[in-house]
LUMVEXSE-388469 format. One line per 5 residues: number of its first residue (from 1); their letters; for each residue x, y, z of N, C-alpha, C. Coordinates in Angstrom, 1 decimal, always signed. Each point is the difference from the previous one (the first is absolute). Layout:
<recs>
NUM> a> X/Y/Z/X/Y/Z/X/Y/Z | ...;
</recs>
This chain:
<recs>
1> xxxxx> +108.0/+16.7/-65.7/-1.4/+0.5/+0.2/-0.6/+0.1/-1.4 | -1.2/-0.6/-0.4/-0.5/-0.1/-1.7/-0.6/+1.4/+0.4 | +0.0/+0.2/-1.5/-0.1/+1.3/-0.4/-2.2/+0.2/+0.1 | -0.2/+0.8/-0.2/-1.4/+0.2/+0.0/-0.8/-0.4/-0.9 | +0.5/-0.2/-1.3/-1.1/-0.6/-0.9/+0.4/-1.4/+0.1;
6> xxxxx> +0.8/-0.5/+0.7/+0.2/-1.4/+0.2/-1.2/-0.7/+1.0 | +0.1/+0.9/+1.4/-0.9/+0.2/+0.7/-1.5/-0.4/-0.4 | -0.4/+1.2/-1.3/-1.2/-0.1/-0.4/-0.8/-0.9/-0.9 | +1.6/-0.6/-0.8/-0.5/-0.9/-0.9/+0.5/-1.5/+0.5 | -0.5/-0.3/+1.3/+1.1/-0.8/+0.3/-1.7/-1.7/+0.0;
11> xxxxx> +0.5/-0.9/-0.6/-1.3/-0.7/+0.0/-0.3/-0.7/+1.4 | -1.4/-0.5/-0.2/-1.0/+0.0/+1.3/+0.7/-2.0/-0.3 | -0.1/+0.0/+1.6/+0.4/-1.4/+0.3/-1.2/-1.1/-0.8 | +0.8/-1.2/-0.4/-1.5/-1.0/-0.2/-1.1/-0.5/+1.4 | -1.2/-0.4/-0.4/-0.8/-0.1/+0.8/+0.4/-1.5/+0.6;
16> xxxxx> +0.4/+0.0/+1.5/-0.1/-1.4/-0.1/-1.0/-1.3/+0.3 | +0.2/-0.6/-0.2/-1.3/-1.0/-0.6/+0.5/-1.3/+1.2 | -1.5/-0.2/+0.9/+0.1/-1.0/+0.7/-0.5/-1.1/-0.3 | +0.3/-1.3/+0.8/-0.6/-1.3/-0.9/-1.2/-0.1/+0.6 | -0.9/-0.9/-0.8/-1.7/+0.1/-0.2/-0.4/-0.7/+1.3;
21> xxxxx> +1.2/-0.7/+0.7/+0.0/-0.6/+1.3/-0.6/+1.1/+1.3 | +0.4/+1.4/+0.2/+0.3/+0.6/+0.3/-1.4/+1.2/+0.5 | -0.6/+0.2/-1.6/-1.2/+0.4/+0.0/-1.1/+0.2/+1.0 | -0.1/-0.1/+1.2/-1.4/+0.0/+0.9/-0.7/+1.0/-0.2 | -1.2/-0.2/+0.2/-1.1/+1.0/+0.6/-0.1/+0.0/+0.7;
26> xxxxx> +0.0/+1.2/+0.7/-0.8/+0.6/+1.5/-1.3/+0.7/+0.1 | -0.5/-0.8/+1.0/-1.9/+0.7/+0.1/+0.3/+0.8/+1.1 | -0.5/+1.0/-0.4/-0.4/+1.6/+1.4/-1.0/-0.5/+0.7 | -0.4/-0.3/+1.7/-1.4/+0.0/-0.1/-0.5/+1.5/-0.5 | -1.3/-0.4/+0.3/-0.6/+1.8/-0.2/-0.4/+0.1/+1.6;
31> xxxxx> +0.1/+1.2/+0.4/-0.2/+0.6/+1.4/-1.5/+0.3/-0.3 | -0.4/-0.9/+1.1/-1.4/+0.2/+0.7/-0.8/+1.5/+0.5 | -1.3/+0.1/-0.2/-0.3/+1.3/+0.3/+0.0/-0.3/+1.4 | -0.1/+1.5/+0.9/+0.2/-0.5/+1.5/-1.5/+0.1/+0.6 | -0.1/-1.0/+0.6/-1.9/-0.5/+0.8/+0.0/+1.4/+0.8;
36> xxxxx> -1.6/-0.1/+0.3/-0.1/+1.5/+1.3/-0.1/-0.9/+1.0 | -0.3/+0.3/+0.9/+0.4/-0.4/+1.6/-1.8/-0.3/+0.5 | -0.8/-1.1/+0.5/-0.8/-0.1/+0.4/-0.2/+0.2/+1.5 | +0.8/+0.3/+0.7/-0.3/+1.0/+0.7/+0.8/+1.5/+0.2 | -0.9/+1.3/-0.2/+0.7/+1.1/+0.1/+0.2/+0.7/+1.6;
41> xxxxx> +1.0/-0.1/+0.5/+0.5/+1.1/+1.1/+0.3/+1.2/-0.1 | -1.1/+0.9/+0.3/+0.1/+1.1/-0.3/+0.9/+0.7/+1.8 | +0.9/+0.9/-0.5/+0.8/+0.8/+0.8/-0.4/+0.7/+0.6 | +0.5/-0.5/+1.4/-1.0/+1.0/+0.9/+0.4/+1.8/+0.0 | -1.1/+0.5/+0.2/+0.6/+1.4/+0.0/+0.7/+0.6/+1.2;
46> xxxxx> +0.2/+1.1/+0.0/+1.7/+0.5/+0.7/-1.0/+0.3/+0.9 | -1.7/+0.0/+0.4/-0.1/+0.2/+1.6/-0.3/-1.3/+0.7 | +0.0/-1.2/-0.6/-0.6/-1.0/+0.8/+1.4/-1.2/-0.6 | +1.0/+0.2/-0.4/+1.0/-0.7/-0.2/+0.6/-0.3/+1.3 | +0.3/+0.5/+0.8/+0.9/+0.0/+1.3/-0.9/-1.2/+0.5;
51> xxxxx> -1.2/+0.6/+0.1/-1.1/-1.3/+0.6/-0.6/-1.3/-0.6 | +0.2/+0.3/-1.1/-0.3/-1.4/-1.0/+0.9/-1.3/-0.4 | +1.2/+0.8/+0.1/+1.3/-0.7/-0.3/+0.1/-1.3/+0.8 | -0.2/+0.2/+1.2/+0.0/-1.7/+1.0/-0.9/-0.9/+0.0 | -1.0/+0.5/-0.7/-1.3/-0.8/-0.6/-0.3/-0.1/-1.2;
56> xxxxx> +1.3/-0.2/-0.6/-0.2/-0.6/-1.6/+0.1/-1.3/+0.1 | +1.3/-0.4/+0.9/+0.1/-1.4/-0.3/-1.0/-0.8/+1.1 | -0.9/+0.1/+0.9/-0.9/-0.3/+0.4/-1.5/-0.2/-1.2 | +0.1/+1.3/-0.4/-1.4/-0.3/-1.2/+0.6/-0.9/-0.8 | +0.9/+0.1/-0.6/+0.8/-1.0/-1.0/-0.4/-1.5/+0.4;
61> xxxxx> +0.3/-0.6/+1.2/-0.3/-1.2/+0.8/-1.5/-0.3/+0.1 | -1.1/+1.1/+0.1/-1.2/-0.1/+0.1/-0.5/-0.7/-1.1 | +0.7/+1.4/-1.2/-0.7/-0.4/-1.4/+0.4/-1.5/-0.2 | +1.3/-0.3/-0.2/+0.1/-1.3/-0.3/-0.5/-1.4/+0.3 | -0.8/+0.5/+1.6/-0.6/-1.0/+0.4/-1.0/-0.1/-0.4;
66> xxxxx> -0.6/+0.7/-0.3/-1.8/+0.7/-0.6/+0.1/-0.9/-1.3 | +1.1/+0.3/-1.2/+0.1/-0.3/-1.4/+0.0/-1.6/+0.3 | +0.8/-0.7/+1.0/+0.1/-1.4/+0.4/-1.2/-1.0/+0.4 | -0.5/+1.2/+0.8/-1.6/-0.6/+0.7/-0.9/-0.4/-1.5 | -0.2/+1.6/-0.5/-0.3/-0.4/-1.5/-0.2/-1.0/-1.0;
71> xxxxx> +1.3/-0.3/+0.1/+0.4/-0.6/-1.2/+0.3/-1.6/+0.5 | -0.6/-0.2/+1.3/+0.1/-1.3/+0.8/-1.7/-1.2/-0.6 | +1.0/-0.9/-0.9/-2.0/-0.4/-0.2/-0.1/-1.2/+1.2 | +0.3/+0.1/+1.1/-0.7/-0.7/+0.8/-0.2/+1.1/+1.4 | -0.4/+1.2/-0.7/-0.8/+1.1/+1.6/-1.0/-0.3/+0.1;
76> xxxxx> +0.1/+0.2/+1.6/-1.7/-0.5/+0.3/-0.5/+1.4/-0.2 | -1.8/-0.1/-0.1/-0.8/+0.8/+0.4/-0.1/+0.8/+1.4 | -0.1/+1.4/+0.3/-0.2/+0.0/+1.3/-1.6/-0.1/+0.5 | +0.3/-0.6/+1.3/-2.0/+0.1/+0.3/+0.1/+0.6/+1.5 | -1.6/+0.6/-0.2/-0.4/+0.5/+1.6/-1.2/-0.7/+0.4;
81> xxxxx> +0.4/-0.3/+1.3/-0.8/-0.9/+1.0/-0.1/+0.8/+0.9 | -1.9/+0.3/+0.3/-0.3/+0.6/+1.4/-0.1/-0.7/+0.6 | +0.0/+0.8/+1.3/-0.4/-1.1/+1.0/-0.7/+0.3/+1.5 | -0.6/-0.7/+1.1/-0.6/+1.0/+0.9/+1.3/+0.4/+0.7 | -0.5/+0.7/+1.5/+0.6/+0.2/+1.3/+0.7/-1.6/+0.4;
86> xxxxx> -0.4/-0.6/-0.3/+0.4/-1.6/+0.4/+0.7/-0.4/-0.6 | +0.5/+0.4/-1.5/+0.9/-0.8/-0.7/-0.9/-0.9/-1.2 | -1.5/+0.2/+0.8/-0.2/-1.7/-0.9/-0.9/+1.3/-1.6 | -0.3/-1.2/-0.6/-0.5/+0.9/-1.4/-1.2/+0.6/+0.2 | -0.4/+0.6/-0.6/-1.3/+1.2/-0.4/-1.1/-1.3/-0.7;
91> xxxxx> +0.3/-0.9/-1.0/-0.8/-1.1/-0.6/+0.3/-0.8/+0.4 | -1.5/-0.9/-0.5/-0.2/-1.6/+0.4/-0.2/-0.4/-1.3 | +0.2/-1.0/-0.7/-0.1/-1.0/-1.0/-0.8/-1.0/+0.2 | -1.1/-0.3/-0.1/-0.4/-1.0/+0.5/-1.1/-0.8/-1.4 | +0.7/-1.1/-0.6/-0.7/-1.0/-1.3/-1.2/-0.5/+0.1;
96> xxxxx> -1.0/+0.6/+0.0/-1.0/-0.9/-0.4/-0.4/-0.8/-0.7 | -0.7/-1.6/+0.5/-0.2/-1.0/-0.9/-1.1/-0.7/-0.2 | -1.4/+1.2/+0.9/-0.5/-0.2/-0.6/-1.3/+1.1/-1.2 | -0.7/-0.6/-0.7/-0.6/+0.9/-0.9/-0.7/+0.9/+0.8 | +0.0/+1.1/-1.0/-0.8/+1.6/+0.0/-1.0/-0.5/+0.9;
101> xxxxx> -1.1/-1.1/-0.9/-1.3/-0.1/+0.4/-0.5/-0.6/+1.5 | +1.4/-0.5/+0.2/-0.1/-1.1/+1.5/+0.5/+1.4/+0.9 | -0.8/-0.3/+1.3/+0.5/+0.7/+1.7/+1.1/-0.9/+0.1 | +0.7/+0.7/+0.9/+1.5/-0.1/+0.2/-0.5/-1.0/+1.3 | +1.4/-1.3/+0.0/-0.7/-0.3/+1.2/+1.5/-0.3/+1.3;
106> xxxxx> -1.2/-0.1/+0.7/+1.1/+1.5/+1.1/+0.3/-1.0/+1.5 | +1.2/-0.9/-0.2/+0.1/-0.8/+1.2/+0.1/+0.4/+1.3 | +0.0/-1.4/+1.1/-0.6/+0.7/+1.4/+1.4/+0.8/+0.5 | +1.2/-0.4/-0.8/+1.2/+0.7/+0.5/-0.2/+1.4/-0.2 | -0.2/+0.5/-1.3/-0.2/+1.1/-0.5/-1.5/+0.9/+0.8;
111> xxxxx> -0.6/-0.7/+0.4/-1.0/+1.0/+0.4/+0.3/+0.1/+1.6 | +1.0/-0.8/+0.6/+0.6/-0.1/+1.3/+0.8/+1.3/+0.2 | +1.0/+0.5/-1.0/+0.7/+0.3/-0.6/-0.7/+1.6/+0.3 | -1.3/+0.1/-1.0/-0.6/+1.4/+0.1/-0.5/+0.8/+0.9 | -0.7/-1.3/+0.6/-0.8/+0.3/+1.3/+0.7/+0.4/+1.5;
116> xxxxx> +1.1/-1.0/-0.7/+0.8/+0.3/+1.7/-0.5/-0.5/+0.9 | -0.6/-1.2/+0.3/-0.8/-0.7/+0.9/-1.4/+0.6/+1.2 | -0.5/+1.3/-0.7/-1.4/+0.9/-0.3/-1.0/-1.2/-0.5 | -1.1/+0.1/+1.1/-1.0/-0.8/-0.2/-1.2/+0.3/-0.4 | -0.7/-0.4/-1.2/-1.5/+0.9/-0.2/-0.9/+0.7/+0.2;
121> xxxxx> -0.2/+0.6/+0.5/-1.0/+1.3/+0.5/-1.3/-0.2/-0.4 | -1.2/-1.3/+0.9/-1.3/+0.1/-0.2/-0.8/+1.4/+0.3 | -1.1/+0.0/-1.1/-0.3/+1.6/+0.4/-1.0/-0.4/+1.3 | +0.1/+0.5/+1.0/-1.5/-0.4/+0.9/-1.1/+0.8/-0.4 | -1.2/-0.7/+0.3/-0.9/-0.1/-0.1/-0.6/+1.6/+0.1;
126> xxxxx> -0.7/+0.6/-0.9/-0.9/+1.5/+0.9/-0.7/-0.2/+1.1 | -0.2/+1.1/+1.2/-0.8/-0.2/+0.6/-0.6/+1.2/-0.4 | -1.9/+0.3/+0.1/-0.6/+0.9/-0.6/-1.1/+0.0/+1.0 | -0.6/+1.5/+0.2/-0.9/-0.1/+1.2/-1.4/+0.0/-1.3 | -0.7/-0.5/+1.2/-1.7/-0.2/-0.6/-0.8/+1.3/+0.2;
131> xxxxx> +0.5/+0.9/+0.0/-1.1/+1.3/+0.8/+1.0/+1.1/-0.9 | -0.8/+1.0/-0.2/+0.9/+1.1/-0.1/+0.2/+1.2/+1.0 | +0.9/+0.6/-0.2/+0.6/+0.9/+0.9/-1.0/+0.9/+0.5 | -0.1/-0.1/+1.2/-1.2/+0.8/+0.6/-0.1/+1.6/+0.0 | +1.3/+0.2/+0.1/+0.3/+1.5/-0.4/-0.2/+0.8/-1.1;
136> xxxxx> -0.1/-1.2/-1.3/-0.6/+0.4/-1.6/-1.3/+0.6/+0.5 | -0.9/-0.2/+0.4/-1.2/+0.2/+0.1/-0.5/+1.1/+1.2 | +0.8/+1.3/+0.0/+0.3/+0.9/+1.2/-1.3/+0.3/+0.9 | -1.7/-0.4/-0.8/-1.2/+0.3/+0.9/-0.2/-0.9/+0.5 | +0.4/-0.7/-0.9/-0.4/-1.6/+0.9/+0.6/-0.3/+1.4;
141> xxxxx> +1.5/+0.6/-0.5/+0.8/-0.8/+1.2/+0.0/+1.3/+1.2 | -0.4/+1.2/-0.3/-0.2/+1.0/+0.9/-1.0/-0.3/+0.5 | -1.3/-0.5/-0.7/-1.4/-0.5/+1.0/+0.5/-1.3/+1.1 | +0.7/-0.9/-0.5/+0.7/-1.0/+1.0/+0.6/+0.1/+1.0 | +0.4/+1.3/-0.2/+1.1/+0.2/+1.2/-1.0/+0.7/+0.8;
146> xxxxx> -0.8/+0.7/-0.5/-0.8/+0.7/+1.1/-1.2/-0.8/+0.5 | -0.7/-1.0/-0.6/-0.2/-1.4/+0.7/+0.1/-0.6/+0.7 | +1.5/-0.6/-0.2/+0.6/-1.1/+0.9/+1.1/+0.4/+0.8 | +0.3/+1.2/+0.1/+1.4/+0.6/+0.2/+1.5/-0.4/-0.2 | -0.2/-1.1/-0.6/+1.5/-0.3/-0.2/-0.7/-0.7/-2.0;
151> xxxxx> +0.9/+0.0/-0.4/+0.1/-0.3/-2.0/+1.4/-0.4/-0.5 | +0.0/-0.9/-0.5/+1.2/-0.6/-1.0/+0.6/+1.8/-0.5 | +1.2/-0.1/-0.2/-0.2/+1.2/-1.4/+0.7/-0.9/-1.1 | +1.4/-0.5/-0.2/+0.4/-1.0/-1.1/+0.5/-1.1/+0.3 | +0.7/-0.4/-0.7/+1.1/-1.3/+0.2/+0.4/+0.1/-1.5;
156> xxxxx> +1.4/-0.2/-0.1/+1.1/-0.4/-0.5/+0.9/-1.2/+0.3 | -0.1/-1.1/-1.3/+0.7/-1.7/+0.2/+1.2/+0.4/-0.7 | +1.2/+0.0/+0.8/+1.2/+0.0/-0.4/+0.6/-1.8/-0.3 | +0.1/-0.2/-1.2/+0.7/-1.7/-0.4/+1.1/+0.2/+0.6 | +0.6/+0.6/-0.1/+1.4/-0.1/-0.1/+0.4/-0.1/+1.7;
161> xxxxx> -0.7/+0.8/+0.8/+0.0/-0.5/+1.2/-0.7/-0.9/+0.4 | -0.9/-0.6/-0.5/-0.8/-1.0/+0.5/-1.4/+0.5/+0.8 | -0.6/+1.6/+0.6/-0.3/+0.3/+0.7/-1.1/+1.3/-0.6 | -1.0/+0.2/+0.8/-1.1/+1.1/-0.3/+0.1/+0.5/+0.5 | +0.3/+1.7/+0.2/-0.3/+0.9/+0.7/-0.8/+1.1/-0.4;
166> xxxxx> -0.8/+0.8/+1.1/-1.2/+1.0/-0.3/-0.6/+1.2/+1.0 | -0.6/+0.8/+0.4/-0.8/+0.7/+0.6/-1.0/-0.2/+0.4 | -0.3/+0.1/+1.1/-1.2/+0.2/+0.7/-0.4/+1.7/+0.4 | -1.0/+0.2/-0.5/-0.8/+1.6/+0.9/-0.9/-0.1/+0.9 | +0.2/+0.8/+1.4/-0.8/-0.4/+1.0/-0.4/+1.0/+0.7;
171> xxxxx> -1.5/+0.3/+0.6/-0.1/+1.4/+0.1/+0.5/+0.4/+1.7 | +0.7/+1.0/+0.3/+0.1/+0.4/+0.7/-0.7/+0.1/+1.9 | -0.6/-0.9/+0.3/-0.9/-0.2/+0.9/+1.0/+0.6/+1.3 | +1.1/-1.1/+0.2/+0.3/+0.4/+1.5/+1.8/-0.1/-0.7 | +1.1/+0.8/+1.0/+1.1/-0.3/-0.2/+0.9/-0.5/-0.3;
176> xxxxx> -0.3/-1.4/+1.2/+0.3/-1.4/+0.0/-0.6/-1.0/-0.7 | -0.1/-0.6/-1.4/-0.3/-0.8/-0.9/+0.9/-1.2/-0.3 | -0.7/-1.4/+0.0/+0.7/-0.5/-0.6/-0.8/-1.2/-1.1 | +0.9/-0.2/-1.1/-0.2/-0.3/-1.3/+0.7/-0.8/-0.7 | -1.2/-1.2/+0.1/+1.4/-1.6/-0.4/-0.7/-0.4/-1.5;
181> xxxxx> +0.5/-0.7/-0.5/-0.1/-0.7/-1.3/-0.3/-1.3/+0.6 | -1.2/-1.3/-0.7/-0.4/-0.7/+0.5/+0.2/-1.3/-1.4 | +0.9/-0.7/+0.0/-0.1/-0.5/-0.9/+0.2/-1.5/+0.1 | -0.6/-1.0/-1.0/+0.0/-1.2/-0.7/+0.3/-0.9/-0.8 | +1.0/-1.2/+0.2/-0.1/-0.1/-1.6/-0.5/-1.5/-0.1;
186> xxxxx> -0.9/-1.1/+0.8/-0.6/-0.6/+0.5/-0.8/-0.4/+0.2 | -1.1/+1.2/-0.4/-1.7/-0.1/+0.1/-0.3/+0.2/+1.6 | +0.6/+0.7/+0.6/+0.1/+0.5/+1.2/+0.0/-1.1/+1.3 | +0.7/-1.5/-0.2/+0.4/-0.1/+0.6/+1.0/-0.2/+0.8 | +0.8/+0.9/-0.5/+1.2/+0.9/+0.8/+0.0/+1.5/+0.0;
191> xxxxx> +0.5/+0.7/+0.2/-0.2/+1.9/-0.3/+1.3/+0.2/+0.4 | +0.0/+1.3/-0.4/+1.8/+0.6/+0.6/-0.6/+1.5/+0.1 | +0.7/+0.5/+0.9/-0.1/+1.8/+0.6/+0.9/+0.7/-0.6 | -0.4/+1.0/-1.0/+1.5/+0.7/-0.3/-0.5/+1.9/+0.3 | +0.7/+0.2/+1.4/+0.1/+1.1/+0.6/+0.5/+1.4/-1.0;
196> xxxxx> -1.2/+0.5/-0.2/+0.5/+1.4/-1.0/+0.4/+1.1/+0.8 | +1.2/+1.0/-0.8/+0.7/+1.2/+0.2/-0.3/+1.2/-0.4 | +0.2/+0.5/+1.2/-0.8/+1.1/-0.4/+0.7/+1.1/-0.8 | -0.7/+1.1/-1.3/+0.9/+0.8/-1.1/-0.6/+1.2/+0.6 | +1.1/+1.1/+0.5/-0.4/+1.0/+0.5/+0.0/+0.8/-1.3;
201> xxxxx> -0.7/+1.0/+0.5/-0.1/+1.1/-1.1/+0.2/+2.0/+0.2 | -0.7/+0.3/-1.3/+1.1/+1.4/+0.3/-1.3/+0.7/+1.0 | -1.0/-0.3/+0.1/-0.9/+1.3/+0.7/+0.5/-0.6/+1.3 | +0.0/-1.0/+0.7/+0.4/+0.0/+1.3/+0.6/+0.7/+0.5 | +1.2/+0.0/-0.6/+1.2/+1.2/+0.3/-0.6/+1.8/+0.0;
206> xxxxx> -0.7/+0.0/-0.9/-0.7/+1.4/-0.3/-0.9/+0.1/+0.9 | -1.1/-0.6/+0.8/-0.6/+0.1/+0.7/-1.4/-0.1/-0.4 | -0.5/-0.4/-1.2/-0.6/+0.3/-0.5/-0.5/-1.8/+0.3 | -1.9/+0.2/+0.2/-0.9/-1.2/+0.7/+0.3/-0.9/-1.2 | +0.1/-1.2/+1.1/+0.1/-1.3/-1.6/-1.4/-1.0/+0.2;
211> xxxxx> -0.5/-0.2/-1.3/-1.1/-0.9/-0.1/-0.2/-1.3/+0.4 | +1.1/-0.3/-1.1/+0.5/-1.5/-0.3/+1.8/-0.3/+0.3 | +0.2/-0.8/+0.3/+1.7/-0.2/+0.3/+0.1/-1.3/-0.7 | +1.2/-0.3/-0.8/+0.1/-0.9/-0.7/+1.5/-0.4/+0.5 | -0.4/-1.8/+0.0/+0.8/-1.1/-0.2/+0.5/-1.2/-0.6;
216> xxxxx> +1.1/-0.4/-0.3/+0.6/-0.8/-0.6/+0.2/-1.5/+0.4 | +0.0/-1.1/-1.1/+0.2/-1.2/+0.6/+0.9/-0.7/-1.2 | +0.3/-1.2/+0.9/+0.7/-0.8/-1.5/+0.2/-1.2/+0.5 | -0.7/-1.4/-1.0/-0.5/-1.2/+0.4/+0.7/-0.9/-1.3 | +0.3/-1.2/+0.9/+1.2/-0.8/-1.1/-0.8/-0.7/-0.7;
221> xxxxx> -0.3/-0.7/-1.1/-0.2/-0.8/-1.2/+0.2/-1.2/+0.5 | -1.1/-0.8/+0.3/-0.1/-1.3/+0.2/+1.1/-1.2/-1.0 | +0.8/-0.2/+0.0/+0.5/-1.0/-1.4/-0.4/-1.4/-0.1 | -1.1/-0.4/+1.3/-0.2/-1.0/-0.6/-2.0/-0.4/+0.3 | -0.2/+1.5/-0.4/-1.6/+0.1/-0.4/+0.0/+1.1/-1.5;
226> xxxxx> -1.5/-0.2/+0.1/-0.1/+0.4/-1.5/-0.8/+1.4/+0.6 | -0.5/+0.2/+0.6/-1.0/+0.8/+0.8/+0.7/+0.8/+1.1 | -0.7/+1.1/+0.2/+0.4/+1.0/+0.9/-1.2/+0.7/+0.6 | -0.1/+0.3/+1.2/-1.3/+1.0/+0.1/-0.1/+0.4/+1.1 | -0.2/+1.5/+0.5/+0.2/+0.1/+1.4/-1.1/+1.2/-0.3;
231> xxxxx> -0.4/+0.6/+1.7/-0.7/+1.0/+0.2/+1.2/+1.4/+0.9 | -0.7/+1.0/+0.0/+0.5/+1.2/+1.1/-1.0/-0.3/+1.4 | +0.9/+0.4/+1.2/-0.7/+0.1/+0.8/+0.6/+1.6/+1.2 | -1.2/+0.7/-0.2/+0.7/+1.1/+0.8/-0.9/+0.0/+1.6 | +0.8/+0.5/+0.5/+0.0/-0.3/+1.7/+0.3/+1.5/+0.8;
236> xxxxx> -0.9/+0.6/+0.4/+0.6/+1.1/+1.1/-1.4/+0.3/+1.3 | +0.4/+1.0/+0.8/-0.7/+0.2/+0.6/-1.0/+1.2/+0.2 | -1.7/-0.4/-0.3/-0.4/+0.8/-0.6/-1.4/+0.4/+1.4 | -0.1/+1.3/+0.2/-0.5/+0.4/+1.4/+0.0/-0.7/+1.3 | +1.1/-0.5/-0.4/+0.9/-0.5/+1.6/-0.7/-1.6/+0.0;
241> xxxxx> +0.0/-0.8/-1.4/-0.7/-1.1/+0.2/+1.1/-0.5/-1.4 | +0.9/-1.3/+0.0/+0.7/-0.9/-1.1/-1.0/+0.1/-0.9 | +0.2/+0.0/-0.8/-1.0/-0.4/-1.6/+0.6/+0.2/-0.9 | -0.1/-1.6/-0.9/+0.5/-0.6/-1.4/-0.7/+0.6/-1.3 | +0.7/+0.2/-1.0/-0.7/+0.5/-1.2/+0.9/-1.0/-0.9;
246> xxxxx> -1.1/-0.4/-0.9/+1.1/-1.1/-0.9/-0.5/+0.6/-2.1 | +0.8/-0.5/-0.6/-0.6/+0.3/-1.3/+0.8/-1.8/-0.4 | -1.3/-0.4/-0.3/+0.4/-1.1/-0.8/-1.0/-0.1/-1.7 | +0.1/+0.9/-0.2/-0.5/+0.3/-2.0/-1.1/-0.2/+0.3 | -1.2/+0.3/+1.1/-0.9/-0.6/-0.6/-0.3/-1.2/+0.5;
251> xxxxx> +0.8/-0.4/+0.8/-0.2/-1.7/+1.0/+0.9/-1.4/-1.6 | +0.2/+0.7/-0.7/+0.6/-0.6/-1.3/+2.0/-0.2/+0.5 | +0.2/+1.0/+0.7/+1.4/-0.2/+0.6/+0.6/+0.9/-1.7 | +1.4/+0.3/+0.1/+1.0/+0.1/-0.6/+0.6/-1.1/-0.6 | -0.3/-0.7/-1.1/+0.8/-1.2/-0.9/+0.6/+0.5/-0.9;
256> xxxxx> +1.8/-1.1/+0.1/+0.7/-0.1/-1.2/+0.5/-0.9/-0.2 | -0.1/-0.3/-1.3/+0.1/-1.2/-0.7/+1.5/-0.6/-0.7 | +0.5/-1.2/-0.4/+1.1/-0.1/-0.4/-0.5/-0.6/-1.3 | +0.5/+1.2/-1.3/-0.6/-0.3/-1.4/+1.1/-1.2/-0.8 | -1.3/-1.1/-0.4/+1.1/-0.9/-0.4/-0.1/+0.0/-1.5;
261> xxxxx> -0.6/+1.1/-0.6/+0.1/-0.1/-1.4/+1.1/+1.0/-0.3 | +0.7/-0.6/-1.4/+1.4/+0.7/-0.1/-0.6/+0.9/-0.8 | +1.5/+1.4/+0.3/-0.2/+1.1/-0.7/-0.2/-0.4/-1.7 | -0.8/+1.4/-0.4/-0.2/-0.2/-1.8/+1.2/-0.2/-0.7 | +1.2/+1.0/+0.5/+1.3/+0.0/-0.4/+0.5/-1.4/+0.2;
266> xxx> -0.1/-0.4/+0.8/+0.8/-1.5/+0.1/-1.0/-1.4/-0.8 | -1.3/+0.2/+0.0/-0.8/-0.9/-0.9/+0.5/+0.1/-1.4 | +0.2/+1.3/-0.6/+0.6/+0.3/-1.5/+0.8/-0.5/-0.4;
</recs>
């Protein structure tokens, strides 16, 4: 066993020396800092964890699809198309070719098309009486009636029916009366009878004496004369003897005319 200063003085081995063969370097990389995470999941909390937990990896699948759609450069646009009850569109497109300044011109298909096979509507002609309303002029036509006993009172030309209808007032003589329309459209060589109705009223029922009793007529529109013209003729029995009472204007008769000058509105 060497002794202790042997121990302490004992010399340090030589360094040994390798050949220059031997020598390498070694490169460390360097450690990377670490990236953050572009997407953060935050933890669900301890009351909605139980319920959240089966719907992570469902959102996971959503999101990924979303970032995909994204990042897709051939997505389409989405579009909304209305449309009616029918399916078919809300618009029409239709090119015009020709100018602002020109009317559009509008073939027989297309106006076939609009019309719906609807045929023109001539306006017919007015018919207009020559006289005015006897009833406008209440002394006049009060002295008439107490005159002649029987008086026009109006007339109204309905176009649209084709026909004139109006009043007669007749004074009260006997009962039994009867009261026709006497009309022309010919120059009287033909005539036609149109049998008037009688319009009851409120004093009859009341009891109360009636003067005059009035009735009604209605006479068709010649369509292939221009002229119209008829008289009243009243008929009853008067102290146990027939006797006619007529009002023809004056011996001038009732004329109406078919106006062939167009309205101002439609001359414009």
């Amino acid at each position: 066993m060497p002794s202790e200063y042997e121990a302490l003085h004992r010399p340090a081995p030589a360094p040994v020396r390798r050949p220059a063969s031997l020598n390498l370097s070694v490169t460390v990389p360097a450690v990377a800092a670490p990236r953050r995470p572009i997407l953060v999941v935050r933890p669900p909390t301890s009351a909605s964890s139980a319920a959240a937990a089966p719907q992570q990896p469902q959102q996971q699948q959503q999101q990924e699809a979303e970032a995909a759609e994204l990042a897709s450069p051939t997505r389409h646009k989405k579009r909304v198309v209305f449309a009616d009850d029918a399916g078919r569109q809300l618009t029409h497109v239709k090119v015009m070719t020709e100018p602002s300044f020109a009317p559009p011109r509008w073939s027989m298909a297309f106006l076939a098309q609009v019309t719906r096979g609807a045929a023109a509507e001539v306006c017919p002609e007015p018919w207009e009486p020559t006289f005015a309303q006897p009833a406008s002029d209440y002394l006049s036509f009060r002295a008439r009636l107490d005159r002649h006993n029987v008086s026009l009172e109006n007339v109204i030309v309905r176009e649209a029916e084709q026909v004139v209808v109006g009043t007669v007032k007749v004074k009260n003589l006997a009962f039994h009366k009867e009261v026709l329309v006497r009309s022309t459209s010919d120059g009287w060589a033909t005539h036609e009878d149109a049998y008037c109705t009688y319009l009851a009223s409120g004093a009859h029922a009341a009891g109360v004496p009636v003067l005059y009793d009035t009735f009604s007529f209605r006479l068709a529109l010649p369509p292939q004369s221009r002229r119209l013209e008829f008289c009243v003729r009243f008929q009853c029995e008067h102290d146990g003897v027939p006797r006619d009472y007529w009002d023809s204007n004056g011996g001038n008769n009732y004329v109406l005319l078919r106006n062939s000058t167009p309205p101002a509105s439609a001359s414009a």
